[in-house]
Structures are given as C-alpha cells and as structure tokens.
N, C-alpha and C positions, 0 to 999 in steps of 0.2 A: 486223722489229720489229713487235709487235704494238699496231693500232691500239684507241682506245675512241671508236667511230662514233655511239654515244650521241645523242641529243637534249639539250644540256647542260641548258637549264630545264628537263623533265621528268624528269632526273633528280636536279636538284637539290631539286624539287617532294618525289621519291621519298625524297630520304636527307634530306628536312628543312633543305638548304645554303640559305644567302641568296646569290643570282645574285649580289650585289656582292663574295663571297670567290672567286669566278670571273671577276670583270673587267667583269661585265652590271651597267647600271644597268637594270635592272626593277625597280621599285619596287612596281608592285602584287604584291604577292605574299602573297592574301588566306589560304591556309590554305597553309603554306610545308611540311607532311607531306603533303599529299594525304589519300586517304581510307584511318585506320588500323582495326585492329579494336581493340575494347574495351581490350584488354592483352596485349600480345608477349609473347614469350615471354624468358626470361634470355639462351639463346643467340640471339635475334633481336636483342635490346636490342645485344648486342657483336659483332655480325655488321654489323650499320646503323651502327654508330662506326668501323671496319675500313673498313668502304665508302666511309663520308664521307670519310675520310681521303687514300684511295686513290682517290677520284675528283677530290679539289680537287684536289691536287697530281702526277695523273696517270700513278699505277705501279703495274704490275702487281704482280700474287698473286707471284709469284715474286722482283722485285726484295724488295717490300716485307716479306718474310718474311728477306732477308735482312738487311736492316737492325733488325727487330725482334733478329736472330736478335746481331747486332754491338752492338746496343743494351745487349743483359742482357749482354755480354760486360764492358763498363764499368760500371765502381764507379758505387753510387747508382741513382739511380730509375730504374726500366728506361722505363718512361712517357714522364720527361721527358726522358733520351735519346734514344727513337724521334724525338719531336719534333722537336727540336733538330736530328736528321739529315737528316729531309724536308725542314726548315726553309734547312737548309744547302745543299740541291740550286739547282747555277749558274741551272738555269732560272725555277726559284725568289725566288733574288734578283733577276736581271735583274728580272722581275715587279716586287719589292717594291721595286728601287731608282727604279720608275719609269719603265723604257723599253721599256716593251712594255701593252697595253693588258690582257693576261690572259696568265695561266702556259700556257697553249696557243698562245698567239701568240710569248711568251717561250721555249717550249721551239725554233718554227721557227726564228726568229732566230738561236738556238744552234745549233744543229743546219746553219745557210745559214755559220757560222763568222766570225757580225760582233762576235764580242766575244772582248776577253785577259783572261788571268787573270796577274796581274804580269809582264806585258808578249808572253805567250808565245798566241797561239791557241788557244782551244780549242774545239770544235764536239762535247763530250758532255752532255747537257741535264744526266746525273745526275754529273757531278763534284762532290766535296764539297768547297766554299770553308772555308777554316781562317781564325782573326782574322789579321789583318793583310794579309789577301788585297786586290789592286784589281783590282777589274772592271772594264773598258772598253770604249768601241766602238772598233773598229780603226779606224785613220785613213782607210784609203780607203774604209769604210763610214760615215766623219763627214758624206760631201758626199753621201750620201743622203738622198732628199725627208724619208723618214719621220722619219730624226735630224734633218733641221737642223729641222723641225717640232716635236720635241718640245723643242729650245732656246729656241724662240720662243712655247711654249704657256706659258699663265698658269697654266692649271688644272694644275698641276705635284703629282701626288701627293704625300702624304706620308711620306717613309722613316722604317722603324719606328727604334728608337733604338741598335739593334744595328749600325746601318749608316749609314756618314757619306759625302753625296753631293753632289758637286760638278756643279751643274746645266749651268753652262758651257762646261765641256770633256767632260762625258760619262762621269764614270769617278765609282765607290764603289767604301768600303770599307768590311769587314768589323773593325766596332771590338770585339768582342763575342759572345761565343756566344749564338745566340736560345733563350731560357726559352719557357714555355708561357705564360707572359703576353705576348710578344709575335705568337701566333698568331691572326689576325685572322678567325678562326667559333671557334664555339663545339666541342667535343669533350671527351669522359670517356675520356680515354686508359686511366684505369684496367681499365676494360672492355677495352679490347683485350687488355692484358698478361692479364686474368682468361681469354680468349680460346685465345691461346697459349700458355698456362700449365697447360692441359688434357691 
C-alpha cells in the first residue's frame, strides 16, 4: 500500500488546507497558500482541488479516480457524490465521530482493527458506511488507555449532523448521507468534475 510521507503542514501550506481539517491545532497560519504566482492556470486551479481533496482525506490517484468514476455512475450531481463518498470512508468517520485525533491517526486505528461496523470487525480504512451503520470500539479495545481517555475528555469534538454519537459507550451512527455542507474545508468540487470530464 502506498504511503504519502509528506510533511502535512507544508503541504497543507501548499494546497491552501487549514491544519485544523487535518486534526492540527496550528493556528498561526499567516499566508495558508504559500507563495503563488500572479494567476494559475484553469488546469492548475482544478488540479490543486483534486489535491486538496486527496490529501485531507488521504487516497490515492487510483483509489480516488474510482470513486469519481462510481460517482457519475449515480443519478444527480456528480460533485456532490464524490463528496459524500470520501465523506462516507470508515476512517473517515471514526475521525469525525470523534475518536481519533486526525483521519491519519483514524485510518491506523482501523487498520490495528479496534473498531465494528454493526457488530462485525473491520480493519479497511476505505469501507463505505451506509445510514444506519454503527461504528464502534471493540470491547477489548474499550480498556485501552487511549479510549478510556477519550470517555473522560471534556474537549469531546463535535459530530457533524449526519452522525449520531454516543460518547459513553463508544459507538455512532450513521443517521444520514453527508452533503457538501457538511465537509469541514473549503473545496469547488465543481472543478474536479470540469477535471475529469476532459
């Protein structure tokens, strides 16, 4: 499997990402592009949304061409599709329900196989959760430092609205397909589709 060894602030510097849709509180982050020239070009502009994409959420050129590719396959916006499917990656959620510090540290967890998906194991970061889905920590992963830590932290993220979580016991669910208003950085997915529509 191929890794992205990347420097993550300097390239979040690079695609214009705020370190906080990556799990970093850096907060100084005085020119969040770095240094551009005058005016890009049309295919740079949708090449750098492509990137951003595929750097937050951490899949490669080939996963992510296929999910654009399953995206136009479904009725309506191909855009908000794509979205909605990154959006849906297990590692993904784990991230946004909470229980992992950044989708990098969410994909390990999955991948080490501490969380179920309606009761059953799964250890593929890119599994696509459908509504109704519950994510959990396995139970013999509950009396781990790191979970029972995160039962007794104050600073408890907030779950976007697509996903209903139960701080307690450890486990959400998927109440909700996620739209593009619930993707927390900014992106012109339009551009991508303009991209691979070429």
């Amino acid at each position: 499997m191929a890794k992205n060894m990347q420097p993550v602030l300097k390239r979040c510097r690079t695609l214009g990402v705020s370190p906080a849709a990556m799990g970093y509180n850096k907060t100084s982050n005085k020119n969040p592009g770095g240094q551009r020239r005058a005016k890009k070009s049309e295919y740079a502009t949708q090449l750098t949304e492509k990137q951003k994409v595929k750097f937050v959420y951490g899949i490669q050129e080939k996963q992510f061409r296929n999910y654009y590719d399953k995206a136009s396959r479904q009725g309506g916006n191909t855009g908000e599709n794509l979205l909605s499917l990154v959006e849906s990656r297990l590692d993904n959620v784990v991230y946004r329900l909470g229980f992992a510090n950044s989708r990098r540290q969410a994909r390990q967890l999955v991948n080490h196989g501490h969380f179920t998906v309606n009761g059953g194991r799964v250890n593929i970061p890119s599994y696509l959760v459908k509504t109704g889905d519950v994510i959990a920590v396995c139970e013999k992963s509950a009396s781990n430092n790191f979970f029972k830590g995160l039962k007794e932290a104050d600073a408890f993220v907030a779950a976007p609205k697509w996903l209903d979580r139960d701080k307690n016991t450890l486990t959400g669910k998927v109440i909700a397909v996620p739209t593009k208003a619930d993707i927390d950085f900014d992106i012109a997915v339009h551009l991508i589709v303009e991209l691979y529509s070429k």
